[in-house]
C-alpha positions in Angstrom: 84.7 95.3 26.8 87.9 96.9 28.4 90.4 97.9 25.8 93.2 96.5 25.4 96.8 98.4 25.9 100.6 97.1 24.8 103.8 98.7 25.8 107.4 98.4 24.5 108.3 95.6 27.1 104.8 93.8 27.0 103.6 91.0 24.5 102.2 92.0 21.6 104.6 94.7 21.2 106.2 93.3 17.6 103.3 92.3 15.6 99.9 94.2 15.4 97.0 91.9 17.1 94.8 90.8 14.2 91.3 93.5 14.3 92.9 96.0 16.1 92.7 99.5 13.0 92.8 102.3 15.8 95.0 102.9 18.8 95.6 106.2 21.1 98.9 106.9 22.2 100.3 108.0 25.8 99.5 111.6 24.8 96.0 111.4 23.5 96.8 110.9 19.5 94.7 108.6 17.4 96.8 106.4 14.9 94.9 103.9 12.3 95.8 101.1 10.5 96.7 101.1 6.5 97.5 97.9 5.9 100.9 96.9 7.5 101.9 100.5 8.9 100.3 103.0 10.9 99.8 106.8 11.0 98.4 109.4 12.7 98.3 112.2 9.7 98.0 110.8 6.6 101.5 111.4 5.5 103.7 109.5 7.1 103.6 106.0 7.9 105.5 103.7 10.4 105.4 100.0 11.7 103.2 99.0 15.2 106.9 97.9 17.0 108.0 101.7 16.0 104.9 102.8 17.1 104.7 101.3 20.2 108.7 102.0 21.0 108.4 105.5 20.3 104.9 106.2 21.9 103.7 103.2 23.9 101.9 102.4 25.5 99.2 102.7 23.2 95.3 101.9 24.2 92.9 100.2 21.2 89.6 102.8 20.2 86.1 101.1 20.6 85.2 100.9 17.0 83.3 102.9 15.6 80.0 103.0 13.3 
């Protein structure tokens, strides 16, 4: 399965698709889920439009096992 990538401009880019928990940004940094807002470091927390405005486009991670 190809993953899937949003940008700022392209659908998708306001609310988080349902499934998706793990995303790499344009410069190779992993950001996960926790519940309704996303981080990359455990510490601070921001919202998937923020997250793709500020470092779309983003690519969805293969889950893992």
């Amino acid at each position: 399965m190809t993953p899937r990538t949003w940008r700022p401009d392209g659908p998708g880019s306001f609310l988080a698709p349902t499934g998706v928990t793990t995303v790499r940004d344009q410069h190779g940094q992993l950001w996960t889920r926790h519940t309704t807002r996303w981080t990359s470091t455990g510490i601070t927390y921001i919202r998937w439009r923020t997250l793709i405005a500020l470092h779309g486009p983003v690519t969805e991670e293969p889950a893992t096992r």
